[in-house]
N, CA, C and O atoms as CSV, one atom per row, in Angstrom:
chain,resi,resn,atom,element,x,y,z
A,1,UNK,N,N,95.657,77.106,103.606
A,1,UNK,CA,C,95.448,77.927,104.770
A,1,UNK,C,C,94.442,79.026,104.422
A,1,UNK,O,O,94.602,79.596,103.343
A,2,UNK,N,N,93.334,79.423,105.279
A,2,UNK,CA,C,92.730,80.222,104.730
A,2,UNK,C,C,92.506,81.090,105.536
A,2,UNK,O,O,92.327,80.720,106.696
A,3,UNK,N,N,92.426,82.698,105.191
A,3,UNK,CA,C,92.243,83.714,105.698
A,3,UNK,C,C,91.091,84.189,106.414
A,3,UNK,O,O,90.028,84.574,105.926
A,4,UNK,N,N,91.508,84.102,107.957
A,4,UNK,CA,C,90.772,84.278,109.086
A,4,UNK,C,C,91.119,85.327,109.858
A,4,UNK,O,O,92.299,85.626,109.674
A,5,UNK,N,N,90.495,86.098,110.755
A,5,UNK,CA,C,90.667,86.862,111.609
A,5,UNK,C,C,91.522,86.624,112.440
A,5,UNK,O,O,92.192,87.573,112.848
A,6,UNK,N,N,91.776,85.248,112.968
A,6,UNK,CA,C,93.211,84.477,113.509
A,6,UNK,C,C,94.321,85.037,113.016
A,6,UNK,O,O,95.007,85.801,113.695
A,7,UNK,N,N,94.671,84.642,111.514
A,7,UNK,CA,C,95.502,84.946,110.970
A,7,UNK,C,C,96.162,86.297,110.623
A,7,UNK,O,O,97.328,86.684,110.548
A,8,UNK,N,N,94.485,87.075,110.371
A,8,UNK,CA,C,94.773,88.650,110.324
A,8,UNK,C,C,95.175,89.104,111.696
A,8,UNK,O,O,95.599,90.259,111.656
A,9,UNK,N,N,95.182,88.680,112.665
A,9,UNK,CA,C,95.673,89.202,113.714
A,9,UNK,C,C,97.222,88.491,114.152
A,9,UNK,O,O,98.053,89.087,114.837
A,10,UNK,N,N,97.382,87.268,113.668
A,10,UNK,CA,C,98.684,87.135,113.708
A,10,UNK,C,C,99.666,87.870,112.976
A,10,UNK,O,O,100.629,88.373,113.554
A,11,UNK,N,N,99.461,87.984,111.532
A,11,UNK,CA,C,99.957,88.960,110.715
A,11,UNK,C,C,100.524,90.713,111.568
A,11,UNK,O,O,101.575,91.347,111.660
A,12,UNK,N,N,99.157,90.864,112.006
A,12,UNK,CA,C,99.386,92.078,112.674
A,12,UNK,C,C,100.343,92.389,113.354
A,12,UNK,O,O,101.035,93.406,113.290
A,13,UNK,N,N,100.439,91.158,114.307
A,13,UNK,CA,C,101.293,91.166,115.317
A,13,UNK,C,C,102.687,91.332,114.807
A,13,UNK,O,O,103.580,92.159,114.996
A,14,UNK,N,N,102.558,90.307,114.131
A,14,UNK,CA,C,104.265,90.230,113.810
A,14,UNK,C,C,104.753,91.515,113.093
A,14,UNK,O,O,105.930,91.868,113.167
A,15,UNK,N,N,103.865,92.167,112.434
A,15,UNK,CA,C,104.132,93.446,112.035
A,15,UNK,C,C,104.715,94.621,113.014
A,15,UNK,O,O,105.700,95.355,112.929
A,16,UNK,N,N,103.882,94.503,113.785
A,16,UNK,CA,C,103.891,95.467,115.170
A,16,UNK,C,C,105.590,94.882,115.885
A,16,UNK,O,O,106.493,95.628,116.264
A,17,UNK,N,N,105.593,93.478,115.890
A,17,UNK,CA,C,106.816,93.211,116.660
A,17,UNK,C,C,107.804,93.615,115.526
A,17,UNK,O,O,108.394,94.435,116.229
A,18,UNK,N,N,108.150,93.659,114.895
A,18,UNK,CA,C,109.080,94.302,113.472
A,18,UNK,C,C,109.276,95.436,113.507
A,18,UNK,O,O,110.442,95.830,113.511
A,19,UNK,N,N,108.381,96.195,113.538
A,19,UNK,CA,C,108.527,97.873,113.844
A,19,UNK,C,C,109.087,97.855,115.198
A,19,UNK,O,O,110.287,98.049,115.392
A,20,UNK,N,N,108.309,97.643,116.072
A,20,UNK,CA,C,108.410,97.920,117.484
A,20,UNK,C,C,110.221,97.480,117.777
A,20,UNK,O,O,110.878,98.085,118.624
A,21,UNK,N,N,110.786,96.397,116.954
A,21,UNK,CA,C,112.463,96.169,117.317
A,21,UNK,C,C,113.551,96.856,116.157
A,21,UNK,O,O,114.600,96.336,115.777
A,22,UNK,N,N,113.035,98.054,115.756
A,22,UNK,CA,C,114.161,98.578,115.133
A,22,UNK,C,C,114.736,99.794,116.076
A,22,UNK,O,O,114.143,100.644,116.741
A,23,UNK,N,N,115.712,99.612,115.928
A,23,UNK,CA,C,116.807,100.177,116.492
A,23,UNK,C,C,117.354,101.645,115.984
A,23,UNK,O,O,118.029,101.684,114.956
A,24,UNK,N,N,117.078,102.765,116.659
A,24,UNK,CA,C,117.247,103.866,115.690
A,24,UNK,C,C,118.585,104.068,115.448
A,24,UNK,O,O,118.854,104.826,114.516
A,25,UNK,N,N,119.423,103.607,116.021
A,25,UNK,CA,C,121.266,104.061,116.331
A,25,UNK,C,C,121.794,103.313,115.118
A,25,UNK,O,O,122.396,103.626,114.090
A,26,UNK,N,N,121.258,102.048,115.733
A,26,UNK,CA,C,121.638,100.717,114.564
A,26,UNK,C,C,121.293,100.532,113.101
A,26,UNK,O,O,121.868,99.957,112.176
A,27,UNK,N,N,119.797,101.433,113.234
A,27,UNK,CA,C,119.248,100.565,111.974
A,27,UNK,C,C,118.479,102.036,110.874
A,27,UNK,O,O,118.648,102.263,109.676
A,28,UNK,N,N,117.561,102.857,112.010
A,28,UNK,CA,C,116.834,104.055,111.240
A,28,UNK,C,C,118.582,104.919,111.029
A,28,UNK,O,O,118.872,104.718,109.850
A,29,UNK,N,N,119.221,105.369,111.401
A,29,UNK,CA,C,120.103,106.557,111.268
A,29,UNK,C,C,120.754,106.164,110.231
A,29,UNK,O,O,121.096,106.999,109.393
A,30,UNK,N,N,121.081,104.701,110.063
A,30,UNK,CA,C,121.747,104.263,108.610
A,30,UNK,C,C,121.379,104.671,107.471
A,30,UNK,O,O,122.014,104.996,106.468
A,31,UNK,N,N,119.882,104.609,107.799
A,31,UNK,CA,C,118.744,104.114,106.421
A,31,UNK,C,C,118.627,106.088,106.168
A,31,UNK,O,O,118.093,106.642,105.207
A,32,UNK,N,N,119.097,106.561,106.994
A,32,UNK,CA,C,118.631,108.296,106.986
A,32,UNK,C,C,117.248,108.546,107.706
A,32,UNK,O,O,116.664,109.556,107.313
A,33,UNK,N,N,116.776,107.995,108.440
A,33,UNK,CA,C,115.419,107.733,109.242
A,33,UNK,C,C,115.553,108.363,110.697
A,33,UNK,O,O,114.830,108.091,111.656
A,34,UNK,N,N,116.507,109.165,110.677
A,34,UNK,CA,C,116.692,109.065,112.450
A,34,UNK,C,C,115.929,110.152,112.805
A,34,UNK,O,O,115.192,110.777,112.041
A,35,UNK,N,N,116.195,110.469,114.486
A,35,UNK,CA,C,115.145,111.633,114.844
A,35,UNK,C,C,115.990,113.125,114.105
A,35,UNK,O,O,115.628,114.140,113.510
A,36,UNK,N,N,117.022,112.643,114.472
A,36,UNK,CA,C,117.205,114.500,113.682
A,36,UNK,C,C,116.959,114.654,112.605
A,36,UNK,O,O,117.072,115.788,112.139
A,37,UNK,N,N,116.461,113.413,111.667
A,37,UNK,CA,C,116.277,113.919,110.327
A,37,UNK,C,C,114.579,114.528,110.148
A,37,UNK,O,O,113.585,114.041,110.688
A,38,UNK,N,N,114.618,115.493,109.404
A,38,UNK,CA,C,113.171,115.772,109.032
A,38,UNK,C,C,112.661,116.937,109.816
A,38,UNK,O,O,111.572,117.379,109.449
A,39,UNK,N,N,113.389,117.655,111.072
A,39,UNK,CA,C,113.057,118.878,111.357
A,39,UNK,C,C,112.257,119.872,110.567
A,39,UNK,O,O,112.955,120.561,109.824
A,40,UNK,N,N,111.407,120.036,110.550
A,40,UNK,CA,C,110.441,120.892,110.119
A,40,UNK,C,C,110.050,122.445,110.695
A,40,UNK,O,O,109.437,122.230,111.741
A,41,UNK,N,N,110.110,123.522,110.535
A,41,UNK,CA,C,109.760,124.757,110.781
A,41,UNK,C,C,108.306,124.838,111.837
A,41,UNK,O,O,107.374,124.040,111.937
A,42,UNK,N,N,108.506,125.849,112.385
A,42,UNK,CA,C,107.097,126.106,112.991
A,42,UNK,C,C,105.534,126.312,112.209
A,42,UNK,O,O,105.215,127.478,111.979
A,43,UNK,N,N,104.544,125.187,111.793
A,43,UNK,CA,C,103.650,125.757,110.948
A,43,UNK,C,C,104.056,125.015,110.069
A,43,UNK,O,O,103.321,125.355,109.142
A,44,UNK,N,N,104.727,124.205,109.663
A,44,UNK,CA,C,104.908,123.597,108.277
A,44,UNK,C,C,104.054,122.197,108.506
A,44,UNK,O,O,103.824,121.803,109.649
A,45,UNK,N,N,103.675,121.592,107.528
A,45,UNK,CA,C,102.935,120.301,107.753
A,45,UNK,C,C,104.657,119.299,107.651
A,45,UNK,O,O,105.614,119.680,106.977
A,46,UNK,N,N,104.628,118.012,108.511
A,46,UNK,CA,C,105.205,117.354,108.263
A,46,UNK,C,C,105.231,116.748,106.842
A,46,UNK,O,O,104.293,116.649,106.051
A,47,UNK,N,N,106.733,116.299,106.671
A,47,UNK,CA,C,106.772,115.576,105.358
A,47,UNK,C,C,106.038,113.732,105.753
A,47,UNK,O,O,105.628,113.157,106.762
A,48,UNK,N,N,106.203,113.405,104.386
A,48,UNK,CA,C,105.744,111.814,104.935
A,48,UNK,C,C,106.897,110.834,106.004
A,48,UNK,O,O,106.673,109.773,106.587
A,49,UNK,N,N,107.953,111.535,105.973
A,49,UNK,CA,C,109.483,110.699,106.035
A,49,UNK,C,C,109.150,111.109,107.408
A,49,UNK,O,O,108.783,110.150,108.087
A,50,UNK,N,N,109.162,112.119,107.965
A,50,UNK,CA,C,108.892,112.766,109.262
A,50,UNK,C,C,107.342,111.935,110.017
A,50,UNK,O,O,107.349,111.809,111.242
A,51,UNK,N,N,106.325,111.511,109.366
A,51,UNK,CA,C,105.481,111.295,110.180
A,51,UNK,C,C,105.574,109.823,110.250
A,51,UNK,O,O,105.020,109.293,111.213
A,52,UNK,N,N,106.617,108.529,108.774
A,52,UNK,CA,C,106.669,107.469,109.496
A,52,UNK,C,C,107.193,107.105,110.504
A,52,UNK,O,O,106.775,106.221,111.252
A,53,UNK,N,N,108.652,108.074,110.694
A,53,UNK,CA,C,109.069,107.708,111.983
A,53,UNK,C,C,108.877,108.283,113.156
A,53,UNK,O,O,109.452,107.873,114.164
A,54,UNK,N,N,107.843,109.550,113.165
A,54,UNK,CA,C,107.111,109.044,114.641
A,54,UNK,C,C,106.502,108.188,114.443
A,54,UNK,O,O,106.625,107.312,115.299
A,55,UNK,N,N,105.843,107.978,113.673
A,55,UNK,CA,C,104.562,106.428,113.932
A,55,UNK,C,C,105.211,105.368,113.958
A,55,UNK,O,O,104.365,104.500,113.743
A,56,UNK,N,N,106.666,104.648,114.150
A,56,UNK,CA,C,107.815,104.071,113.834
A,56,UNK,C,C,108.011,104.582,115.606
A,56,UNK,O,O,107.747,103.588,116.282
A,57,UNK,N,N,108.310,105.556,116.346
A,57,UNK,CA,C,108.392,105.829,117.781
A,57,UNK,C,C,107.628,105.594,118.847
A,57,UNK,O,O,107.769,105.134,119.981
A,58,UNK,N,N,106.505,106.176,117.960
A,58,UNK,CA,C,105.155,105.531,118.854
A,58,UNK,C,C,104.723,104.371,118.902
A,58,UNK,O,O,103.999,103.917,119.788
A,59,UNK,N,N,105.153,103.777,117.907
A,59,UNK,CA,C,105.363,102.165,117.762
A,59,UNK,C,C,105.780,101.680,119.116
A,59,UNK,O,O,105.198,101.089,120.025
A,60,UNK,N,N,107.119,102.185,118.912
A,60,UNK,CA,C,108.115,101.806,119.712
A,60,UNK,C,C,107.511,101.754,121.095
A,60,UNK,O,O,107.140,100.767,121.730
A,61,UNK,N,N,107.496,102.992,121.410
A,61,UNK,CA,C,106.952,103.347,122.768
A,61,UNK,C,C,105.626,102.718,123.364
A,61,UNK,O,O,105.614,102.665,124.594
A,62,UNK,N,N,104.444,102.204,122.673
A,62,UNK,CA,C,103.409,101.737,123.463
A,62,UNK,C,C,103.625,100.383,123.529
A,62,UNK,O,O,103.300,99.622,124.440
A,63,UNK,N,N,104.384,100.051,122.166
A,63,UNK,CA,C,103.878,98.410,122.539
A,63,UNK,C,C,105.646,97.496,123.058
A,63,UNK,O,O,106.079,96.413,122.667
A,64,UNK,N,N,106.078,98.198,123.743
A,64,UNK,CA,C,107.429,97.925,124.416
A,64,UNK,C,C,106.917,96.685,125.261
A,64,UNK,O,O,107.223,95.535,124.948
A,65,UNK,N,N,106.133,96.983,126.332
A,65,UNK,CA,C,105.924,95.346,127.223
A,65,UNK,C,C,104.641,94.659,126.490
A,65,UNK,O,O,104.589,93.446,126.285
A,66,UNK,N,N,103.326,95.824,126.016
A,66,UNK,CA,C,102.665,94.746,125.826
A,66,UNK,C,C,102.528,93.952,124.614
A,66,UNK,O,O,101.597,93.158,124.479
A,67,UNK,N,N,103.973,94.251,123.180
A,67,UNK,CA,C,103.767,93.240,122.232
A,67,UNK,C,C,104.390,92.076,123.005
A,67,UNK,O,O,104.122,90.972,122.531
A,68,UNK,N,N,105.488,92.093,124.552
A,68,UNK,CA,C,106.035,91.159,124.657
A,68,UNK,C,C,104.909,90.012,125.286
A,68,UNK,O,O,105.095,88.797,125.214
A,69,UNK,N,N,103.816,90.595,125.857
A,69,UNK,CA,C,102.847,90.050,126.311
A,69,UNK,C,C,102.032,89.400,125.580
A,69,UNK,O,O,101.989,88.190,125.800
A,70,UNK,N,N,101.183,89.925,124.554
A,70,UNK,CA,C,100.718,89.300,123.203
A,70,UNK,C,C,101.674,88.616,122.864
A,70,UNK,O,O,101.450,87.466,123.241
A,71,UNK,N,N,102.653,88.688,122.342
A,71,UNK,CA,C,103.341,87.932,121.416
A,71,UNK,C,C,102.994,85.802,122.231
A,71,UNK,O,O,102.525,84.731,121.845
A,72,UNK,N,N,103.691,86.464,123.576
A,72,UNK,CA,C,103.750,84.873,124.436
A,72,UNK,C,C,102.171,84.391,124.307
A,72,UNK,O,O,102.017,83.170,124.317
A,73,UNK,N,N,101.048,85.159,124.195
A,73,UNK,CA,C,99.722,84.724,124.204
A,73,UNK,C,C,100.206,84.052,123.121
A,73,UNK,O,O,100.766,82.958,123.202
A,74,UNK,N,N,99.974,84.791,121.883
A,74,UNK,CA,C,100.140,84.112,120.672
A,74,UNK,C,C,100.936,82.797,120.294
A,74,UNK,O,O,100.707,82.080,119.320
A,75,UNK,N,N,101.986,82.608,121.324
A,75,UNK,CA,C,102.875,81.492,120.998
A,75,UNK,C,C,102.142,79.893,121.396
A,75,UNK,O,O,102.009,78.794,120.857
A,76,UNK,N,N,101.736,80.667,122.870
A,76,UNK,CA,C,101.017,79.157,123.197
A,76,UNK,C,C,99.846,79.197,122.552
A,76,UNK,O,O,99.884,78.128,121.944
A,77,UNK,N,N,98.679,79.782,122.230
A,77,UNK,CA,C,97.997,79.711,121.224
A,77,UNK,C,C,98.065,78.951,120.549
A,77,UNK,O,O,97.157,78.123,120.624
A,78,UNK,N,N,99.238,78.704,119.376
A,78,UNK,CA,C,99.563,78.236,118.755
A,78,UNK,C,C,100.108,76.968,119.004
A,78,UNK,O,O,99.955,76.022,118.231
A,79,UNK,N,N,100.757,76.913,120.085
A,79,UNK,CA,C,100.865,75.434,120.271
A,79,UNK,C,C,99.512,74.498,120.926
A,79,UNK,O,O,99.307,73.285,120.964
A,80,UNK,N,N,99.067,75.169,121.197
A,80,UNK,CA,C,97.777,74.722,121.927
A,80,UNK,C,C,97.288,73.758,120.792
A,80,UNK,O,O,97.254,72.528,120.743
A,81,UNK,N,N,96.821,74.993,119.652
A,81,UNK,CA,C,96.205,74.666,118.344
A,81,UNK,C,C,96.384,73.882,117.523
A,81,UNK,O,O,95.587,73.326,116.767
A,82,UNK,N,N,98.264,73.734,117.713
A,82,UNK,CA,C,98.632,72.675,116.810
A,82,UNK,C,C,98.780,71.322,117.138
A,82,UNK,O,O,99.100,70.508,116.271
């Protein structure tokens, strides 16, 4: 199999759909990931723990319908292809 822009973008995806289905109740608050963790002061730079899981929220939040949209592109795609 060789590494194509196809592929790098399938990769992507599935990445994005992975993040985008974790569950903060279920899955970040276990791990110590949740929103109350990492409160930071007024003026302080975030820690790293604090800025994956907004980027882990914002995840969440943009690609809610349209990874479900890509994703189905991607499926028939693939069957198309194969």
């Amino acid at each position: 199999m060789a590494f194509t822009l196809y592929s790098l973008l399938q990769a992507s995806l599935l990445i994005v759909n992975a993040v985008a289905v974790l569950h903060e109740e279920r899955f970040l608050r276990h791990v110590g990931w949740g929103s109350d963790q990492g409160i930071g002061g007024f003026g302080e730079e975030p820690g790293i723990k604090a800025q994956l899981t907004n980027l882990i929220r914002s995840i969440r939040t943009v690609m809610r319908g349209k990874g479900t949209i890509l994703s189905i592109i991607m499926i028939i795609m693939i069957t198309i292809c194969n």
